[in-house]
N, C-alpha and C positions, 0 to 999 in steps of 0.2 A: 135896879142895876144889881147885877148879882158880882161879886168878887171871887175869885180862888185863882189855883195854879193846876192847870190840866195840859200835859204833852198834845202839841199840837200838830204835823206836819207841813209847812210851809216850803212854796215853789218861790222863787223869785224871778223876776226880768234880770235883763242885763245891766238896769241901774242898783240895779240891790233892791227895789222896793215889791213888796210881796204880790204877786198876782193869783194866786189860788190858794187854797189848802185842803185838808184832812183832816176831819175831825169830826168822831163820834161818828167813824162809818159813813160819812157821806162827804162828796166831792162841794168844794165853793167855788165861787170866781171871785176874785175882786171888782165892782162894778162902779166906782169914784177911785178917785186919786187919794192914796192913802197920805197919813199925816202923821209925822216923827217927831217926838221929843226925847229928851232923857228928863230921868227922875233921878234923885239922889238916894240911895237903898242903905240902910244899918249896917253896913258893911260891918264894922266893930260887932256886932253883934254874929255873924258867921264868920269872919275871919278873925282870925290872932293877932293879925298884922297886915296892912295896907303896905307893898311896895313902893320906894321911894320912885316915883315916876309915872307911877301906873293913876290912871284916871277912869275913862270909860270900862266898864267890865266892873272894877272894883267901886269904887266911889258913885258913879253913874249905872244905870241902864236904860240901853235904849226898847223905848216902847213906841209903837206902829199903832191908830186908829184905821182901822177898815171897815168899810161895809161890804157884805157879799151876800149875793144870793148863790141857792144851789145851783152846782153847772148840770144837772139830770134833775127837775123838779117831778116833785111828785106826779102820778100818770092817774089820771080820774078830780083831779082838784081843778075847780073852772075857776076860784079865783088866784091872778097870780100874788105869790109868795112876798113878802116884805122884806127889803135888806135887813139883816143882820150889823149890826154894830158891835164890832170886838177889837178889844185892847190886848195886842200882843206884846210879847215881850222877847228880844234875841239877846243867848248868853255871850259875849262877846267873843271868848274863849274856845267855848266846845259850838259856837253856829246853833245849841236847841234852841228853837222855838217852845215856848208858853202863851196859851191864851190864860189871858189875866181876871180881865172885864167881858160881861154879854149886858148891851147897854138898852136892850131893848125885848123883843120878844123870847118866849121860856126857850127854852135848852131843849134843843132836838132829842128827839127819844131812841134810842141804841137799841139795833136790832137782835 
């Protein structure tokens, strides 16, 4: 399982939960029903100060498990492609998406 922070672009449905994205140049689908928690983040540790009130965003972020295959899969490959497992992450504030976690096969290669 590899860890970091890479800008990701993310589509969502009309319940808020992700159905595609962008990332590294190539298109995904979401292919399972993804899975929401929040994590509790160092907030102290980037902010000065915690608002009195303020919870998700600051204190919290929510993170999305997806799997996705690509929506255009490679042309000449006879075996098909294996979902992707990624842990994303939305800033509550500004809406960016971050992929966090790739919990399974290596990191697509950028054209």
């Amino acid at each position: 399982m590899g860890m970091f922070s890479e800008s990701v672009d993310v589509q969502c449905a009309a319940d808020g939960e992700p159905s595609s994205l962008l990332w590294a140049g190539r298109s995904y689908t979401v292919c399972t029903e993804p899975v929401r928690w929040y994590e509790r983040r160092q907030w102290w540790a980037e902010e000065s100060r915690a608002p009195l009130g303020s919870g998700p965003g600051v204190v919290d972020h929510e993170i999305w498990r997806v799997q996705v295959l690509p929506s255009n899969p490679g042309r000449g490959s006879e075996a098909p492609e294996e979902p992707l497992t990624l842990d994303l992450t939305r800033h509550i504030r500004s809406g960016r998406w971050r992929l966090l976690r790739i919990h399974d096969a290596l990191r697509p290669r950028t054209a």
